[in-house]
N, C-alpha and C positions, 0 to 999 in steps of 0.2 A: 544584421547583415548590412554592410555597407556597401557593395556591389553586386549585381548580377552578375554571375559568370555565364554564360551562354554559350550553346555551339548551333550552326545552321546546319542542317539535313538537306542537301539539295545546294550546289552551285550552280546554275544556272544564271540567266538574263535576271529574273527578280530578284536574285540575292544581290547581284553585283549592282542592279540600277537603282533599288528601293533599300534592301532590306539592311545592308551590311554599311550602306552611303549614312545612313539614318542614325542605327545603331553605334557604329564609332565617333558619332559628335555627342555620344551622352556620357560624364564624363565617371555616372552609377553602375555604366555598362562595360565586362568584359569580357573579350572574345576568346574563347578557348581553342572550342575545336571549328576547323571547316571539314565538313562530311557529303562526301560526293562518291559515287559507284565507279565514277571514269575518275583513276587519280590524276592525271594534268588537270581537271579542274578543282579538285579539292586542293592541291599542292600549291597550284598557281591563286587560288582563295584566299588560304591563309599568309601566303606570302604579300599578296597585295595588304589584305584587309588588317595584318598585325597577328592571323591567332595562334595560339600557343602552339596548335599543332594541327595535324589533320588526319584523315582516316578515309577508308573506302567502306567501311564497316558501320551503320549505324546502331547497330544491335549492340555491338560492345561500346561504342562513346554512350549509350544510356547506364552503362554500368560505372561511369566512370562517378568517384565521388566529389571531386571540386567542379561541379558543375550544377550548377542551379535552374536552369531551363534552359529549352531548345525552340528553334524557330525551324520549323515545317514548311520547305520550300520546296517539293519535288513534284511526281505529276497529279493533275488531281485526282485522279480515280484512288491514289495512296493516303491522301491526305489523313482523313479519319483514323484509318487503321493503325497509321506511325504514331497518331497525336494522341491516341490509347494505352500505346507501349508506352510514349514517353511518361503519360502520365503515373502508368502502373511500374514504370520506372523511379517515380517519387520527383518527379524533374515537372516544372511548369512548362507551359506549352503556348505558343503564339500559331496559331493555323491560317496558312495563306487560304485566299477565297478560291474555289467555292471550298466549304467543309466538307462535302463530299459530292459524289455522283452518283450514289444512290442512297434511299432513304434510309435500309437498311444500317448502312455504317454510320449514317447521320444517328441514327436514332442508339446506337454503342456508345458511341462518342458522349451524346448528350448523357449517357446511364453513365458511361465509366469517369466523366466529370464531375456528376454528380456526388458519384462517392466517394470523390478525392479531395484531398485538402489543399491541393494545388491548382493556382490559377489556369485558366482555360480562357483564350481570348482566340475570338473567330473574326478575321478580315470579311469585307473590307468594314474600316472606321472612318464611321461617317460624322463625328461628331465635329467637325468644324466650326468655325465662328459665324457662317451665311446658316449653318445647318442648326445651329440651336439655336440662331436670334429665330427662326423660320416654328422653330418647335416651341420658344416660346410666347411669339405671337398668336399662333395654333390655338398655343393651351389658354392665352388672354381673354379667345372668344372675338378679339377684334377683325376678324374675318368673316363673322357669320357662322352659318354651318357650310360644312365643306361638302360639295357635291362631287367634285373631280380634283383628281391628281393625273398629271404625266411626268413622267421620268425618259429622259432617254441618254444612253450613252453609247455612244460607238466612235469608228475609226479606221481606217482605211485597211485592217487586217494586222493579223501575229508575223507576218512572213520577212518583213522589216528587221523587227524584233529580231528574229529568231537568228535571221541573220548574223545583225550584230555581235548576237550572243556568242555564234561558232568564231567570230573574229576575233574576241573578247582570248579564244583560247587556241586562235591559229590553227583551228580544225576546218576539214575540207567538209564543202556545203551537202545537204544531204535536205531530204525533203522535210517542209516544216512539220515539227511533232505533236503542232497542236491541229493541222488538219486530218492525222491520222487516229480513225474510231480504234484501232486496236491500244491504241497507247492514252488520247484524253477523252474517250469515249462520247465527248456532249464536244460542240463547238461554241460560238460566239452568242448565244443564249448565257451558257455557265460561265464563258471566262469574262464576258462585258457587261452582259443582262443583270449578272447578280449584284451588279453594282445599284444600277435606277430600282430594281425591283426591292434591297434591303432599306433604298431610301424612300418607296414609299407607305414602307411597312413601317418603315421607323416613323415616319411622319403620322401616317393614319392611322397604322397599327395592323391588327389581322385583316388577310382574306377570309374568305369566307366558300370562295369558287372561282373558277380562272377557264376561261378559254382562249388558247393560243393557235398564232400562225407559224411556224418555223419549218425554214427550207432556206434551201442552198441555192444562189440566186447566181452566182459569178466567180468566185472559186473552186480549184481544184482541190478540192474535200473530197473527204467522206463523212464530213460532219455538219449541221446548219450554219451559215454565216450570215442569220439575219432572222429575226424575231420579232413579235410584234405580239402584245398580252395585254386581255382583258382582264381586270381582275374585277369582283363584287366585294368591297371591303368589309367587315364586320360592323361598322359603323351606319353604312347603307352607301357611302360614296361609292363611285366608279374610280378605277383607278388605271391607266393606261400606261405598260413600259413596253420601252422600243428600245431593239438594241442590233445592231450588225459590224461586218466588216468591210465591209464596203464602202466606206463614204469618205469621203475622199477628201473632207477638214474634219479630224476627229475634234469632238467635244461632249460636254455632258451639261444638262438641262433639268430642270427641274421647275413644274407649276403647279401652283395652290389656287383652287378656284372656291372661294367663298361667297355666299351668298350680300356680303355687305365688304369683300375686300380681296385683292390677287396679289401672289407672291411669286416672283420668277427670280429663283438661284441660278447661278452657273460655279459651283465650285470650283472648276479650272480656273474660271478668272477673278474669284474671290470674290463675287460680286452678290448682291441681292437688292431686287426693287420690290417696292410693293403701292398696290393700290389701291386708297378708301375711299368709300361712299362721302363718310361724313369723317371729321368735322370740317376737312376740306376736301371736295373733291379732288381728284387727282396723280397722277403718281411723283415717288420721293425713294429717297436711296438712304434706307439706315444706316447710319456712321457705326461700320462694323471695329471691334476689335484687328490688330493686325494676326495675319496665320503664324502661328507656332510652328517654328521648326521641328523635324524629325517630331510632331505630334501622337502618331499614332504608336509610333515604337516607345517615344516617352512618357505616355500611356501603361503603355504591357511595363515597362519596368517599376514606375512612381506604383502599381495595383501591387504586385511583387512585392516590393520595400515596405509600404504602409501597410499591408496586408487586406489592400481592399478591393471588390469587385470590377472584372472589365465591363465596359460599356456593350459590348459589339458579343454580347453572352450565347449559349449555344443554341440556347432554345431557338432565339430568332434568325441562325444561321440555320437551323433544321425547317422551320419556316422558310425561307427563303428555296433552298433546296427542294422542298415538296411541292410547291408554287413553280419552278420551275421544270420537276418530273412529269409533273400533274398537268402543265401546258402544253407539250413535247406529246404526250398523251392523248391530251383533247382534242390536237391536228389531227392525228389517224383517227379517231374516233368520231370528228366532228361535231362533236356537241360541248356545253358547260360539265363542267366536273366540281365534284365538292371536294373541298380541301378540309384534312382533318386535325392536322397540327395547331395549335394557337400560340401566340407570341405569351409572355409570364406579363 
């Protein structure tokens, strides 16, 4: 195979701002179908984006044969359930985050991956250049043992976004469809939380129990726009992610507190410092590698071609998921809950 053929499922704001900007600078990748339910957005897709064709039908683009994987961009409560078809389709699969909304399809997904011979890659990818120099300090021991993690990412709300996105295709505004529970069932927990919560699973590894705060603090929801989780990590750290829509300079964060050393990431700004005990007191900025363009989609293809595993695998997206159910949970119920998935 010298190319991936691809088609998107879902035109929306993340096809047109991440997924489809990314994917047409790679030069292994190519775009076939765009697949959208409303056709001015699947028509006006592939006309922007170059692909071959487009469709309002995703059940028939999985039948089609010149196609080699699809990228799962629609709402999330579907995710899972499409990324099963596609696979039992015989078609590799890129799954926008979260993997799912409820455990249930997380836990399909992970079965019906398992027993395919086609790749399975779950957003979001975190492996950046701050995020492994960070993993392999970790793994060095030059930290110490690690007592605490915080993660936080958030940003002023989807309402912007979603905006844009109707402008994107010259449709009239209508209420955003990530604040409505009938259509994304979970709010700003699933669509921002799952970002700091998979990095600090990636970093530490498994929870082990999680008590959460989530509630809706300043939006016109029906879903939480603002979170705040305790995790107990399987290691014995504490680990603490915060995530809302509300803040009014979005960014993301990230600290490592070791007992002989601290690391503070900001992936948005590519940055990482860190601080040791010995051999010099102090803090210092690691001379990171530069960020790789379109990395994560050059990723899902270079696994594809070489026939080798995603990083960002399903286990720790179903992880991530149950840490997040399981928090959502622990507010109405008040107390720690135990988590029963583990990372591989």
């Amino acid at each position: 195979m010298e190319k991936v053929r691809y088609a998107i499922i879902g035109c929306g704001g993340i096809a047109h701002m991440s997924h489809l900007p990314e994917m047409t600078q790679l030069p292994q990748a190519e775009f076939v179908v765009a697949c959208d339910r409303r056709e001015n957005r699947a028509r006006l897709t592939a006309e922007k984006f170059g692909a071959r064709e487009w469709s309002t039908d995703y059940k028939q683009v999985l039948t089609k044969d010149d196609l080699d994987a699809v990228i799962v961009a629609t709402y999330h409560p579907t995710h899972a359930a499409i990324a099963c078809e596609v696979l039992e389709a015989g078609k590799h699969v890129l799954v926008q985050k979260p993997m799912a909304t409820r455990l249930e399809d997380a836990n399909h997904l992970v079965q019906v991956a398992a027993e395919s011979s086609k790749k399975t890659y779950c957003l979001p990818f975190l492996w950046t250049p701050e995020y492994e120099m960070a993993m392999e300090i970790i793994s060095s021991g030059d930290l110490g043992k690690i007592v605490q993690l915080r993660a936080r990412t958030a940003h002023d709300g989807p309402e912007g976004y979603y905006a844009a996105t109707q402008r994107i295709f010259d449709e009239q505004p209508e209420k955003c469809v990530f604040f409505q529970k009938a259509i994304s069932e979970q709010g700003a927990l699933f669509d921002m939380g799952v970002y700091c919560i998979s990095a600090l699973t990636g970093l530490a590894g498994s929870a082990v129990k999680v008590i959460g705060a989530v509630k809706t603090l300043d939006k016109d929801a029906e879903v939480d726009d603002t979170a705040s989780l305790l995790l107990e990590m399987e290691s014995g750290a504490i680990g603490v992610a915060e995530t809302t829509w509300c803040q009014a300079a979005g960014g993301e964060e990230i600290a490592i507190y070791g007992t002989r050393g601290t690391l503070y990431l900001n992936p948005w700004r590519h940055s990482l410092r860190q601080y040791m005990k010995k051999p010099k007191k102090g803090w210092f900025e690691p001379e990171l590698p530069p960020p790789q363009q379109a990395a994560a989609h050059r990723h899902f293809v270079e696994c594809i071609l070489k026939d080798e595993l995603p990083k960002p695998c399903t286990k720790h997206a179903r992880h991530v998921v149950e840490i997040m159910l399981t928090a959502v949970r622990s507010w109405k119920e008040g107390k720690w809950l135990p988590l029963r998935t583990r990372m591989p």
